[in-house]
C-alpha positions as CSV (number, residue, x, y, z in Angstrom):
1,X,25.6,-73.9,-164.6
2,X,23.4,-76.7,-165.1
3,X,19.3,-76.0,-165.3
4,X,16.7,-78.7,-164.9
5,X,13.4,-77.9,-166.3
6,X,10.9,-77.8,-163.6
7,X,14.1,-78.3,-160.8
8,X,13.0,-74.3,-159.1
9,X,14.4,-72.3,-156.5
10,X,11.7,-74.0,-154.1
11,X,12.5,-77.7,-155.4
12,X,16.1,-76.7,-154.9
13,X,15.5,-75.7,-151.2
14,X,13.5,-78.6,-150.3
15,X,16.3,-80.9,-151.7
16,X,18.9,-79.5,-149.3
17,X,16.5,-79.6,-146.3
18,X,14.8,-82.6,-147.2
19,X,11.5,-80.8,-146.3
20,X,8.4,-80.0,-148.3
21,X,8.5,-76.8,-150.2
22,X,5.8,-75.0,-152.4
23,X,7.2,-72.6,-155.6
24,X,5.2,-69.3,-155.5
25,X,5.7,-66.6,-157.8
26,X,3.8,-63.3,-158.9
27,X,5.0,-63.9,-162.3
28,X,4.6,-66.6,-164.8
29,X,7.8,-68.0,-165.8
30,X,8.1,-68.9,-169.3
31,X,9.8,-72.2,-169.6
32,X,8.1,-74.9,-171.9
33,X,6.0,-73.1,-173.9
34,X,4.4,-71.1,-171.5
35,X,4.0,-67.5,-172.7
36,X,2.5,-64.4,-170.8
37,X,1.0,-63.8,-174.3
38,X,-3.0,-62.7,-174.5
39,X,-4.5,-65.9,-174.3
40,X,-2.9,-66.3,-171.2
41,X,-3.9,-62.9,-169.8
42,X,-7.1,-63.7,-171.3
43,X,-7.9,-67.4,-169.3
44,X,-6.5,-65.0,-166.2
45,X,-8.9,-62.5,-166.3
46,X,-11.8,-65.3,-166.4
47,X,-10.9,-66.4,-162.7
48,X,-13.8,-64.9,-161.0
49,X,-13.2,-66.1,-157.2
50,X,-10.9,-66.3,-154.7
51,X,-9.6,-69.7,-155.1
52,X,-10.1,-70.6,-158.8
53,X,-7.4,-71.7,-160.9
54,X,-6.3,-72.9,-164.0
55,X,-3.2,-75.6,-164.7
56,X,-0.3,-74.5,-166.8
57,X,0.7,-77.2,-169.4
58,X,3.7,-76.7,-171.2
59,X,4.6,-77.6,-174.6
60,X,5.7,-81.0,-173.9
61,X,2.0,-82.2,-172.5
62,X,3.3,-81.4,-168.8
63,X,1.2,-80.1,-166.0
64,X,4.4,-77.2,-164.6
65,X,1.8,-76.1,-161.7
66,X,-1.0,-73.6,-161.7
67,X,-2.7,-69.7,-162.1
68,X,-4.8,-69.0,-158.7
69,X,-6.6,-66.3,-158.2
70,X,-5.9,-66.1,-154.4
71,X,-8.4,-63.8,-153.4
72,X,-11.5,-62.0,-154.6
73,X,-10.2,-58.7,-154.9
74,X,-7.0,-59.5,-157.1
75,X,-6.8,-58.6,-160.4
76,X,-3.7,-60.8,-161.1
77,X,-3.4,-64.2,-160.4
78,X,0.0,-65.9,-158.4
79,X,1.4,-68.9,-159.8
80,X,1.7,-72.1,-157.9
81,X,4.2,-75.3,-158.7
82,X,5.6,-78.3,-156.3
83,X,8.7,-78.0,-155.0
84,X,10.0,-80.9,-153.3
85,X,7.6,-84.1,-151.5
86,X,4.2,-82.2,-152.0
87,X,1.9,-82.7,-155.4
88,X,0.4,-80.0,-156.7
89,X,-3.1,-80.2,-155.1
90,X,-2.0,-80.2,-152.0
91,X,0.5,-77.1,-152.8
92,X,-2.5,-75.0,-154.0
93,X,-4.9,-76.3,-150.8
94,X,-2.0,-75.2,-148.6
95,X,-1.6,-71.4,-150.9
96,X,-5.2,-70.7,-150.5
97,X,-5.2,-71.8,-146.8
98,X,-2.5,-68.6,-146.7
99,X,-3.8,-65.9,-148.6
100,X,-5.6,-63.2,-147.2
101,X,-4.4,-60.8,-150.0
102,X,-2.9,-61.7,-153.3
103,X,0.2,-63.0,-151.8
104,X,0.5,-65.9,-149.1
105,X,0.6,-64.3,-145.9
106,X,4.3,-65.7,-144.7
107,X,5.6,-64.6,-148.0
108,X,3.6,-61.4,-147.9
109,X,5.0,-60.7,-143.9
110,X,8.8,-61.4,-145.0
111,X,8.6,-58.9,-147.5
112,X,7.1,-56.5,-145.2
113,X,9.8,-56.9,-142.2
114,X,12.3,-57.3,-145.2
115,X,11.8,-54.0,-146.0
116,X,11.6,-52.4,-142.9
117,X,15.1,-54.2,-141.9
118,X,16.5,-52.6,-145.1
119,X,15.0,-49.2,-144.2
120,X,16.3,-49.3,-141.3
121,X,19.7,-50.7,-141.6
122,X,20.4,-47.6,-144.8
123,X,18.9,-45.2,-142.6
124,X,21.7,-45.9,-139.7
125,X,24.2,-46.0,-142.0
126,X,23.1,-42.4,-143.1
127,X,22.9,-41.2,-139.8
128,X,26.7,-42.9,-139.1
129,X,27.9,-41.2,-142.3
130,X,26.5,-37.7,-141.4
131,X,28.5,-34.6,-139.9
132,X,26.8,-32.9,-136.7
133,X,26.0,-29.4,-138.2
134,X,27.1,-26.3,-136.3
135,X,24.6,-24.5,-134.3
136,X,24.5,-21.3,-135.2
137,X,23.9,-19.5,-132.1
């Protein structure tokens, strides 16, 4: 398999759909020089706000997307690149317009009903799976 630098799951998406899409992740990806070393951890710790950011720039001079500190009470920041048909302003405009917690709230809610789909699709199978006991009468 052939990978693109900077060609994401989100810039893969939009390509296929031919609609705007926005890369979010909770972890830094370390492509181009981009290390979750201590001077990174060290630049993320000095967002103070909800809302403040810092670019990531690779090794080869390139702007990959950004660190935001989506809201006031994270401790972590969530990391923000285009996808497909949207610059990177506009992507982080549209992130913060989202996030409520650290998360973006439609990511945050998939994960939520994601989870309780899971839950409850394992717990039927348990229940399918499971001989009735004899009453001891």
């Amino acid at each position: 398999m052939f990978l693109c630098p900077g060609f994401g799951v989100a810039c893969h998406l939009g390509i296929l759909t031919d609609l705007p899409t926005i890369g979010v992740a909770k972890n830094l990806l370390q492509v181009d020089g981009l290390e979750n070393n201590e001077a990174h951890k060290e630049q993320a710790k000095q967002l103070d706000d909800g809302g403040e950011y810092f670019h990531l720039k690779g090794s080869s001079g390139q702007i990959l997307g950004a660190a935001l500190k989506s809201c006031k009470k994270s401790s972590k920041p969530i990391y923000v690149s285009v996808g497909h048909k949207i610059g990177l302003d506009t992507a982080m405009n549209v992130v913060r317009s989202c996030c409520k917690y650290r998360v973006p709230e439609p990511i945050r809610q998939a994960d939520i009903r994601s989870r309780e789909f899971c839950v409850k699709i394992t717990n039927k199978g348990k229940a399918e799976t499971m001989e009735p006991q004899d009453s001891l009468s």
